[in-house]
Backbone as a chain_set.jsonl record, in Angstrom:
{"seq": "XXXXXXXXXXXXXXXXXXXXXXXXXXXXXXXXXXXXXXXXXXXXXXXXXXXXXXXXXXXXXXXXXXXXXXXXXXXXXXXXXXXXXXXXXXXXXXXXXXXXXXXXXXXXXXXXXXXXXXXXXXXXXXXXXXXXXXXXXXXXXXXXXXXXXXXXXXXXXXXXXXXXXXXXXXX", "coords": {"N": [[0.821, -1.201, 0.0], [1.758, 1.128, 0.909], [3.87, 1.663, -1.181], [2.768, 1.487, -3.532], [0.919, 3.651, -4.434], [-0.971, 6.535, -5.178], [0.204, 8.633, -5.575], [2.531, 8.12, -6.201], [4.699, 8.435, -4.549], [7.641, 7.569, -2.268], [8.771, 5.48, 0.444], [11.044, 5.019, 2.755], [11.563, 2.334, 4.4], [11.834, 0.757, 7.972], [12.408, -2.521, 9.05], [11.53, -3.728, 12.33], [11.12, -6.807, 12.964], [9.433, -8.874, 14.785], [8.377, -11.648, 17.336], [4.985, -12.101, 17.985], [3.036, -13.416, 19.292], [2.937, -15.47, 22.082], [4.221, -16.524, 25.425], [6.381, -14.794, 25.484], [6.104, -12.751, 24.053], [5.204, -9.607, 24.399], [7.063, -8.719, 26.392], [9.462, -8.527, 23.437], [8.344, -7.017, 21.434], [8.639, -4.781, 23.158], [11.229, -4.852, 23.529], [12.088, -4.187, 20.733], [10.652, -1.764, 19.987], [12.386, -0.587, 22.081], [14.645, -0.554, 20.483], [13.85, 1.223, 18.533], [13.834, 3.337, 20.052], [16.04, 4.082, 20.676], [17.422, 4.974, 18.172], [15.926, 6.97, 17.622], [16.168, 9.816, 16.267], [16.007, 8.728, 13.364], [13.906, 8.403, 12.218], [10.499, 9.012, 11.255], [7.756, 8.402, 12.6], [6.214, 5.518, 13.673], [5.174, 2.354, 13.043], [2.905, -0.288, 14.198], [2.178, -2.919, 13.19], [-0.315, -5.659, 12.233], [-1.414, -8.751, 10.764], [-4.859, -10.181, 10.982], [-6.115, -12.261, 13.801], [-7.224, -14.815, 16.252], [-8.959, -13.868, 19.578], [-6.858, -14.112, 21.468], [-4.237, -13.862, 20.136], [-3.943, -11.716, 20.261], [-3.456, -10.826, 22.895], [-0.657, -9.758, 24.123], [-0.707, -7.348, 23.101], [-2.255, -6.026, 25.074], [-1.004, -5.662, 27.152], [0.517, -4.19, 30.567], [3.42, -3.163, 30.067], [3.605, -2.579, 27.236], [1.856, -1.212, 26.732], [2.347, 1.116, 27.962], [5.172, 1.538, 27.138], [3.947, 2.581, 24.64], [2.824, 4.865, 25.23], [4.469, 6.645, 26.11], [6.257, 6.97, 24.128], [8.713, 8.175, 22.186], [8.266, 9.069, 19.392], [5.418, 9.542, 17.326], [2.968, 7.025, 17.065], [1.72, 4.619, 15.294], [-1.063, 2.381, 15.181], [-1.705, -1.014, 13.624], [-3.306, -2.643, 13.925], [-4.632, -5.916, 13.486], [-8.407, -6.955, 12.826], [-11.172, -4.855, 12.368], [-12.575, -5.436, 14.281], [-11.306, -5.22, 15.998], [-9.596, -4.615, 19.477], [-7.081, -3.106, 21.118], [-5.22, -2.347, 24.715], [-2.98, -1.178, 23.489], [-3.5, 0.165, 21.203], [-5.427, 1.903, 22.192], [-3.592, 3.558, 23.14], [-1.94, 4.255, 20.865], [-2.429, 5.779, 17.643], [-4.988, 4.413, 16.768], [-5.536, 3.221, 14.164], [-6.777, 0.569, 12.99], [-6.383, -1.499, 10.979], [-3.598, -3.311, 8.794], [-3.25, -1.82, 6.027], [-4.945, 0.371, 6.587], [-3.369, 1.871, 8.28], [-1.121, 2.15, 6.015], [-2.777, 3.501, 4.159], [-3.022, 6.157, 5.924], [-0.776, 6.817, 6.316], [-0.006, 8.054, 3.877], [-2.063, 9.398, 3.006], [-1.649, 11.293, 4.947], [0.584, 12.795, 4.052], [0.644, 13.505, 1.713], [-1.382, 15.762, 2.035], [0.408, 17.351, 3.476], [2.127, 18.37, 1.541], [0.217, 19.046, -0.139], [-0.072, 21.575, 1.223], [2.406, 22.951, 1.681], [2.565, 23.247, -1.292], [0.977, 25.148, -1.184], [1.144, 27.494, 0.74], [3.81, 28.127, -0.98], [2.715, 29.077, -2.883], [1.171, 31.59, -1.855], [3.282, 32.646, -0.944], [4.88, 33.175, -3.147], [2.774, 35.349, -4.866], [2.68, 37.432, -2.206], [5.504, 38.121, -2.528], [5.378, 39.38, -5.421], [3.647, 40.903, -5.001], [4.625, 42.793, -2.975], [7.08, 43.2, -4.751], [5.89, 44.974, -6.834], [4.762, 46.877, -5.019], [7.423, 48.808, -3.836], [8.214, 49.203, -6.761], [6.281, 51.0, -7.516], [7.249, 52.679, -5.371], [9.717, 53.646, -6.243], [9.361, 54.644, -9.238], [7.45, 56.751, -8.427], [9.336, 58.47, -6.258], [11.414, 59.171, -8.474], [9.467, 60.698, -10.542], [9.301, 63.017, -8.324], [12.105, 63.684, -7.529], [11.934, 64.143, -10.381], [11.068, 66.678, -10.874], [11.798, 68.854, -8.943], [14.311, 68.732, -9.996], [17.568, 70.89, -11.097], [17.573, 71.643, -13.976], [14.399, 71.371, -14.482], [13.408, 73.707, -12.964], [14.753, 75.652, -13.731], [13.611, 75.904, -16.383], [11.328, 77.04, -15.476], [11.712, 79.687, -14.837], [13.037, 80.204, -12.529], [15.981, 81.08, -11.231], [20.087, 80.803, -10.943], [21.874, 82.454, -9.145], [25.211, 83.954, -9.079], [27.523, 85.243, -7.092], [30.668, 86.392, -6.92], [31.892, 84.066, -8.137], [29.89, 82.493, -5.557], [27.098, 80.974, -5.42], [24.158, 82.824, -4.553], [22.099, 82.343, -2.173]], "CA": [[0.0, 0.0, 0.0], [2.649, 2.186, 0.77], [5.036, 1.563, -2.056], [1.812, 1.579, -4.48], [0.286, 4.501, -3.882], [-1.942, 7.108, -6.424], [1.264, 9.912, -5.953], [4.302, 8.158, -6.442], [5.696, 8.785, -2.892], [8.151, 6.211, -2.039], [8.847, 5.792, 1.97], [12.058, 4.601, 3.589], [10.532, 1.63, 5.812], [12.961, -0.026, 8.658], [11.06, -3.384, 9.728], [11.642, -4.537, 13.318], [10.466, -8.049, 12.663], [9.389, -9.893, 15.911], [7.108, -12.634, 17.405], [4.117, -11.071, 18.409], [2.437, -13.88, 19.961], [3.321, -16.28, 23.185], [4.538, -16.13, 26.521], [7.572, -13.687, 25.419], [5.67, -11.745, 22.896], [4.92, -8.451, 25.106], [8.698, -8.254, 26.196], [9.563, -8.711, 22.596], [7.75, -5.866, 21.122], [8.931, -3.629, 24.082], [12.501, -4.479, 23.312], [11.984, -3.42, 19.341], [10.428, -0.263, 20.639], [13.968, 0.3, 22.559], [15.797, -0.452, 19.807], [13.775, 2.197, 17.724], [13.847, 4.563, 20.405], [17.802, 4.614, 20.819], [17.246, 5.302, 17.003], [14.499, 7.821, 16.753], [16.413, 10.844, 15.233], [16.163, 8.243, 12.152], [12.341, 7.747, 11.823], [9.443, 10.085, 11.756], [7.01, 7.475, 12.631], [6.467, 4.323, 14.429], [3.486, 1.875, 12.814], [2.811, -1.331, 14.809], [1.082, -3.548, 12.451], [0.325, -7.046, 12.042], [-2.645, -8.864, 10.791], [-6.096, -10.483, 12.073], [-6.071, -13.391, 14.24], [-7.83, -14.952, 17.385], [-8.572, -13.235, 20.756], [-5.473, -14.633, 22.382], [-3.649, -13.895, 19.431], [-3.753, -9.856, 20.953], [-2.78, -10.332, 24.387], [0.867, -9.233, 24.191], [-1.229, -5.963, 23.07], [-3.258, -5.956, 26.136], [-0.044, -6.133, 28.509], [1.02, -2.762, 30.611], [4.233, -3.045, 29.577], [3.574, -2.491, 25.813], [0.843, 0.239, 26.554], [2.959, 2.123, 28.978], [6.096, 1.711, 26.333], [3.621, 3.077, 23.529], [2.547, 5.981, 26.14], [5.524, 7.448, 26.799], [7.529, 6.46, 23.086], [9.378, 9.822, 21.739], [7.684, 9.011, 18.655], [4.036, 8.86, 17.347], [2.747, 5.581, 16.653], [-0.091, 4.451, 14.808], [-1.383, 0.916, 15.224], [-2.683, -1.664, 12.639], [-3.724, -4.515, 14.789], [-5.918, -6.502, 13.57], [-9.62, -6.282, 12.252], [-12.045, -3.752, 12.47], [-13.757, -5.591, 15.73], [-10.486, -5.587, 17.529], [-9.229, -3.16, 20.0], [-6.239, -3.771, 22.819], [-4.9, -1.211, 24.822], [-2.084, -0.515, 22.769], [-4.532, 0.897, 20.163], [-5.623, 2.906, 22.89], [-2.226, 4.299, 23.788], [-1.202, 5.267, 19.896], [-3.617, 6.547, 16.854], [-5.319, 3.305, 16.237], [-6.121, 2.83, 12.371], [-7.055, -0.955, 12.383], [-5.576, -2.804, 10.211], [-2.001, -2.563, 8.497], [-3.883, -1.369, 5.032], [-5.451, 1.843, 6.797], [-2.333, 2.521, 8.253], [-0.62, 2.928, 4.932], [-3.29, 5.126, 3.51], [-3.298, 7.362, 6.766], [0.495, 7.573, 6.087], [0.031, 8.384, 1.976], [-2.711, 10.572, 2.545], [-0.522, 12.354, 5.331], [1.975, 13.28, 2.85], [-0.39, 14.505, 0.346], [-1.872, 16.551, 2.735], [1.596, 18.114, 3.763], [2.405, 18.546, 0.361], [-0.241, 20.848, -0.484], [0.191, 22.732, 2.115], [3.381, 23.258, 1.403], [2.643, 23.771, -2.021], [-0.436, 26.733, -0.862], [2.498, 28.304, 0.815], [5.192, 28.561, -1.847], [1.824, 30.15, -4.434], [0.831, 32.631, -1.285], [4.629, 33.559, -0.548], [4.956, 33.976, -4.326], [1.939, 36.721, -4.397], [3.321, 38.61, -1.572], [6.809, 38.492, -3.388], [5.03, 39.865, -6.079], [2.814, 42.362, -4.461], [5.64, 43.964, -2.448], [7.646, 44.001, -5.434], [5.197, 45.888, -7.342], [4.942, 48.498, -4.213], [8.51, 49.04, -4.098], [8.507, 49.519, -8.313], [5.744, 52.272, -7.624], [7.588, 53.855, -4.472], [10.567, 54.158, -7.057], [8.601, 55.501, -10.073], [7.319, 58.227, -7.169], [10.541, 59.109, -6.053], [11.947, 59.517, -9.608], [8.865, 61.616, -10.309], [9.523, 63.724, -7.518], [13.159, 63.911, -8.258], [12.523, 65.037, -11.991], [9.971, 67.689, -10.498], [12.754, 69.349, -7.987], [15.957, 68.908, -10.384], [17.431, 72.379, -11.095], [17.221, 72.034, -14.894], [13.126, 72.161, -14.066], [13.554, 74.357, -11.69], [16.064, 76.813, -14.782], [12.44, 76.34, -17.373], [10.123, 77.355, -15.013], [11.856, 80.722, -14.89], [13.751, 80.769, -11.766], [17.605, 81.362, -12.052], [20.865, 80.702, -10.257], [22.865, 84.221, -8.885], [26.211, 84.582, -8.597], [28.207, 86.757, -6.702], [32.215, 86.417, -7.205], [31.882, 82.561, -7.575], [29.112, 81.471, -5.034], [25.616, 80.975, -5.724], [23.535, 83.251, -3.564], [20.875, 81.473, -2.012]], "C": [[0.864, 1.265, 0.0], [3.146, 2.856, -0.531], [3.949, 2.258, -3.722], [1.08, 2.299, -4.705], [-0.377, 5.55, -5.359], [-0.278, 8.38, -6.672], [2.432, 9.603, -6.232], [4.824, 8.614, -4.976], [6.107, 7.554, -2.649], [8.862, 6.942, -0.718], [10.017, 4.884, 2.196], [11.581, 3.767, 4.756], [11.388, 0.821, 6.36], [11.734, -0.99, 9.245], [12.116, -3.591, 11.006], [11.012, -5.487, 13.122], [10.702, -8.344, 14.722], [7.998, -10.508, 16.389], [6.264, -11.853, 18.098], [3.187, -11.992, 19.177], [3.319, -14.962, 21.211], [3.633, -15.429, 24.5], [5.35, -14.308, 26.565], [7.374, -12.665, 24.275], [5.6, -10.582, 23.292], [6.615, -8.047, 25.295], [9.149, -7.965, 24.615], [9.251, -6.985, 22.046], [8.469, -5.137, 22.065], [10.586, -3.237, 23.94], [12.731, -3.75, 21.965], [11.714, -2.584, 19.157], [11.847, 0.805, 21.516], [14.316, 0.7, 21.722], [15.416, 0.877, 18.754], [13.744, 3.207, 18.363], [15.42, 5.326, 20.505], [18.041, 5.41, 19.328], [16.28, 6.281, 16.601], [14.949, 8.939, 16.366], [16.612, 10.243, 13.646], [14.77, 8.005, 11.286], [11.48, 8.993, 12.375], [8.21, 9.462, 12.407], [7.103, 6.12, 12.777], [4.988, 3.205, 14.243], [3.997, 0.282, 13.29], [1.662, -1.591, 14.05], [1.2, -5.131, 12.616], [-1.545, -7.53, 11.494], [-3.429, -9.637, 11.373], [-5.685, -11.719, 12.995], [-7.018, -13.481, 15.343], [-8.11, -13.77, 18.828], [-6.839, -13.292, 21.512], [-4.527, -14.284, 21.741], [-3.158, -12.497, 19.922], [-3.794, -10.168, 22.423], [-1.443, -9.893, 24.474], [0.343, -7.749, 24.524], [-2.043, -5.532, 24.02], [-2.466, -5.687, 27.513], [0.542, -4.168, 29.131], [2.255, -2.321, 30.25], [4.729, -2.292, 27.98], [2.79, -0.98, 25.582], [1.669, 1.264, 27.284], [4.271, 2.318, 27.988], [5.665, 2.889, 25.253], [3.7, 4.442, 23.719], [3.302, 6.931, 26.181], [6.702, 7.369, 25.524], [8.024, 8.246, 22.558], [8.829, 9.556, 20.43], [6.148, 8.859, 18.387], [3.879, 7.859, 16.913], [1.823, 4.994, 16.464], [0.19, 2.705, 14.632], [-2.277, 0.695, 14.307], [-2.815, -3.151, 13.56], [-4.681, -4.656, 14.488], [-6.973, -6.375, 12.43], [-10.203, -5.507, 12.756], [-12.582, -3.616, 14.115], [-12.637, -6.094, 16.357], [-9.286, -4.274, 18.4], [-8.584, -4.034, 21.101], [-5.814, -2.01, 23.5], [-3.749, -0.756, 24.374], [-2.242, 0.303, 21.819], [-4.99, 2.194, 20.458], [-4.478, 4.165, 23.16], [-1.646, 5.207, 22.316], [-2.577, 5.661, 19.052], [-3.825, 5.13, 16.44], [-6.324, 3.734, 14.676], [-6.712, 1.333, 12.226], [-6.346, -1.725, 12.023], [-4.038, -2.162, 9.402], [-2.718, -1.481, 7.197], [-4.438, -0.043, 5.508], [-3.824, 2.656, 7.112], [-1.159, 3.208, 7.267], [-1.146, 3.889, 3.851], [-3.557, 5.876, 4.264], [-1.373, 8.049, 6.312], [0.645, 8.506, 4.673], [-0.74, 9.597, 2.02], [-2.3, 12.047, 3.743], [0.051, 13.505, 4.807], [1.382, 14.007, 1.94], [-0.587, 15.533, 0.904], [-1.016, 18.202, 2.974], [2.251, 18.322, 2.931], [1.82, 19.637, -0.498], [-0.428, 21.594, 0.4], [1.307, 23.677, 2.102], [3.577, 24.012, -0.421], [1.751, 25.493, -1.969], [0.526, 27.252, -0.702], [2.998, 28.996, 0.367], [4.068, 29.186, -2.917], [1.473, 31.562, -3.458], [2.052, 33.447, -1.101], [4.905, 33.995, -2.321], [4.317, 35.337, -4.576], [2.161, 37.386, -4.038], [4.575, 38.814, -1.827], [6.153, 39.494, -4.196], [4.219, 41.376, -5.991], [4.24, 43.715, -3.907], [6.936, 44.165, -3.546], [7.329, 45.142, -6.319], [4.988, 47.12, -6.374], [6.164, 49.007, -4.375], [8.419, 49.249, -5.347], [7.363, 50.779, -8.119], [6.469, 53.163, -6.805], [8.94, 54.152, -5.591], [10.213, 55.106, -7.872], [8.211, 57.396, -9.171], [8.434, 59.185, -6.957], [11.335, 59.855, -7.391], [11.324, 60.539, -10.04], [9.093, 63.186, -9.728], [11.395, 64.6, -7.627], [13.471, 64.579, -9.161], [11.573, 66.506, -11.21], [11.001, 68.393, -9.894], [14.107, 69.86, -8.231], [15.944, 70.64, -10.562], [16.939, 72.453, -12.594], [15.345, 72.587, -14.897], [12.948, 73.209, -13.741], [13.58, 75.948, -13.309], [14.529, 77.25, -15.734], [11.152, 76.906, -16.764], [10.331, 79.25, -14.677], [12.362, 81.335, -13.43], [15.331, 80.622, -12.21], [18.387, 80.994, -10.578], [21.497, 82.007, -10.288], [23.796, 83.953, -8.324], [26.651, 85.534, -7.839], [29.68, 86.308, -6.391], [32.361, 84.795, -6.782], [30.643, 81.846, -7.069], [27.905, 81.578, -5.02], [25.634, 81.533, -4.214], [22.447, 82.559, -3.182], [19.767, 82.552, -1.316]], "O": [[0.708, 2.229, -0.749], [2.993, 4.015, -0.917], [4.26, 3.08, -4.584], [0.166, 1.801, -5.362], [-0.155, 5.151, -6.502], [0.125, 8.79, -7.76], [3.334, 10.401, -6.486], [5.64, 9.536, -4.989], [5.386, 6.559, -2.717], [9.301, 8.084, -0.576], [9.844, 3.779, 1.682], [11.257, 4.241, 5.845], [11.914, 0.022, 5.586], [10.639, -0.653, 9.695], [13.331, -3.622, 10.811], [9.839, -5.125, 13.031], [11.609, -8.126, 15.525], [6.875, -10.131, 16.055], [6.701, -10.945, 18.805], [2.386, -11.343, 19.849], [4.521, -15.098, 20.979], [3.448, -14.229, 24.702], [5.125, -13.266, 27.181], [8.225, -11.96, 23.731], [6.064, -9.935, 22.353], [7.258, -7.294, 24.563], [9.21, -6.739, 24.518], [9.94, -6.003, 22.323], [9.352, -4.631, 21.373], [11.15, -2.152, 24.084], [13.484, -2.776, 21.963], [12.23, -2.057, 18.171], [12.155, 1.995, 21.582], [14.492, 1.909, 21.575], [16.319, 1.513, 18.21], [13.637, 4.243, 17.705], [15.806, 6.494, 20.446], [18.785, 6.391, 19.309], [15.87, 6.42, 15.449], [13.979, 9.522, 15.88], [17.176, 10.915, 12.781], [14.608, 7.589, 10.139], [11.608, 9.682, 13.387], [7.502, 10.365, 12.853], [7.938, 5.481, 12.137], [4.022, 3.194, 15.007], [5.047, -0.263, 12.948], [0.587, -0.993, 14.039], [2.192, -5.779, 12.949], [-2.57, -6.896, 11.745], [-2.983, -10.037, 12.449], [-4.574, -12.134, 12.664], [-7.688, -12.476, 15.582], [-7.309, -12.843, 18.943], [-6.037, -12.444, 21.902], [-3.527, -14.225, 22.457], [-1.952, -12.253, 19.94], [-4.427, -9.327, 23.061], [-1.387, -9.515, 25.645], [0.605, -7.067, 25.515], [-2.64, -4.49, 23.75], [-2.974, -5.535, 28.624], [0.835, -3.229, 28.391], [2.365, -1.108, 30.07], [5.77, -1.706, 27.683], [2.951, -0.066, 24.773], [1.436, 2.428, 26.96], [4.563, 3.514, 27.985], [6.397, 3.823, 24.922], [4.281, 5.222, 22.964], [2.883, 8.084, 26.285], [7.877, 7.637, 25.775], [7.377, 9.272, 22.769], [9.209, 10.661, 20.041], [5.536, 8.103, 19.142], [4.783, 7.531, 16.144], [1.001, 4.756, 17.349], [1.133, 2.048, 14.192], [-3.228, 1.404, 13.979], [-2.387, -4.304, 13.602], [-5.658, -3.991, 14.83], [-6.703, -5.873, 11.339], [-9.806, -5.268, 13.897], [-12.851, -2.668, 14.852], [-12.662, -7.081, 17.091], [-8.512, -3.425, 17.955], [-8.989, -5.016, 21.724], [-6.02, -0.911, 22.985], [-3.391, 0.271, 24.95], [-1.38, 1.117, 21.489], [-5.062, 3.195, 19.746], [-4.645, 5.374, 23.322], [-1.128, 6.323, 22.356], [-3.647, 5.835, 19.634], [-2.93, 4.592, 15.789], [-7.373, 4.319, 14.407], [-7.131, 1.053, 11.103], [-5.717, -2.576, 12.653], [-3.565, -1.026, 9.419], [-2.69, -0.282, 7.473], [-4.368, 0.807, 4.621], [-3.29, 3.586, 6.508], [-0.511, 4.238, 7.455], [-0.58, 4.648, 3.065], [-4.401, 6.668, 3.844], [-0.943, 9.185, 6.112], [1.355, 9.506, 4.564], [-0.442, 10.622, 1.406], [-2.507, 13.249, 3.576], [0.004, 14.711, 5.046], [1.743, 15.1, 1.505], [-0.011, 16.502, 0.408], [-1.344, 19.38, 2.83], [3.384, 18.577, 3.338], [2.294, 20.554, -1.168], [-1.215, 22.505, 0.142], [1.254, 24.868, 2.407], [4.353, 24.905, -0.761], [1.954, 26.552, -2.563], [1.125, 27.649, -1.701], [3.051, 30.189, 0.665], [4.559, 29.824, -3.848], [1.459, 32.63, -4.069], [2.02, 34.677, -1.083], [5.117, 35.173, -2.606], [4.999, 36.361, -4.546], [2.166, 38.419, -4.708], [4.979, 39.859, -1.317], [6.288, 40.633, -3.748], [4.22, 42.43, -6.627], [4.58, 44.843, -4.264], [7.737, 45.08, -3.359], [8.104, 46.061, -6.584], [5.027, 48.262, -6.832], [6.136, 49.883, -5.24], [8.847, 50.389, -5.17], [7.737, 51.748, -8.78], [6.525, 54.338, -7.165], [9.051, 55.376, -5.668], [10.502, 56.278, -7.631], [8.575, 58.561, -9.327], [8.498, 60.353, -7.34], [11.796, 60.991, -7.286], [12.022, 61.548, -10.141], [9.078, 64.227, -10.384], [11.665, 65.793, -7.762], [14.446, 65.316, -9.303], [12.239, 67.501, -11.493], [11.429, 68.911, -10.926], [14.829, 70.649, -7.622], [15.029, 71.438, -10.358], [15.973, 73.196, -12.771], [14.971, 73.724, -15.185], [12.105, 73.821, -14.397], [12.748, 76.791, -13.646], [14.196, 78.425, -15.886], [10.135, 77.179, -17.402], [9.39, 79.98, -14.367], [12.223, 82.515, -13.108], [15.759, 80.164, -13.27], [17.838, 80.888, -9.481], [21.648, 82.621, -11.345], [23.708, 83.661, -7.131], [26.174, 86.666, -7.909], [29.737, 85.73, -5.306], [32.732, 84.316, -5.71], [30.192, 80.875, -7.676], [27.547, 82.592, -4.42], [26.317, 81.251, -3.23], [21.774, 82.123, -4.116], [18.628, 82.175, -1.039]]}, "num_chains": 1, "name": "protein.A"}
């Protein structure tokens, strides 16, 4: 879903692979959460996915360990656990999306999102480029105006004069 997407956006995706079910499944997860937190000036985003299975199959995700990890992660972290009709509290703890499949069109349509925004931006900062260069090109014109209005040659056709007296203009 990611990779395949309607815009062409291609995402840099680091997997932590690990078992997600049994006794040692909750530890597990919590350690792969270290390892991406020692690492999180590398990742903008943290998606815990996996797909459907049994009740029992989501207890790891039910454990305080995992919810209290999610709680407190220096990253945000959107969860795909599961189907539609399943909720743990780890779901609770990050932006639960469902399943892995939502999660990669909340990430796609993210990006879009922050894309034209970015593009609105760079057309509104153009405009006010444009505007304040057009003020500035009239306060010039003005000045120049004002300028030719003031020079002395003006000044010489309008029938005033410059007076000497042994050298220095009298004023």
């Amino acid at each position: 879903e990611l990779n395949q997407n309607a815009y062409g956006y291609t995402f840099e995706v680091t997997e932590f692979v690990t078992i997600i079910q049994g006794d040692q499944a909750a530890k597990n997860i919590v350690n792969e959460l270290g390892k991406i937190a020692v690492r999180k000036d590398e990742f903008d985003i943290v998606a815990i996915v996996r797909g459907g299975g049994s009740a029992t199959d989501f207890k790891p995700f039910d454990t305080y360990d995992v919810a209290a990890t999610i709680a407190t992660f220096p990253l945000p972290i959107l969860t795909g656990i599961g189907h539609d009709r399943n909720v743990s509290i780890a779901d609770m703890m990050a932006t639960m999306l469902k399943t892995p499949t939502k999660v990669a069109n909340y990430i796609v349509n993210y990006n879009f999102e922050y894309e034209q925004t970015i593009l609105n931006l760079v057309e509104r900062i153009g405009l006010l480029a444009e505007r304040k260069i057009q003020t500035l090109q009239d306060k010039v014109l003005y000045l120049k105006r004002i300028l030719n209005t003031i020079s002395l040659d003006k000044n010489l056709q309008r029938g005033f004069a410059v007076v000497y007296k042994e050298n220095q203009i009298i004023t």
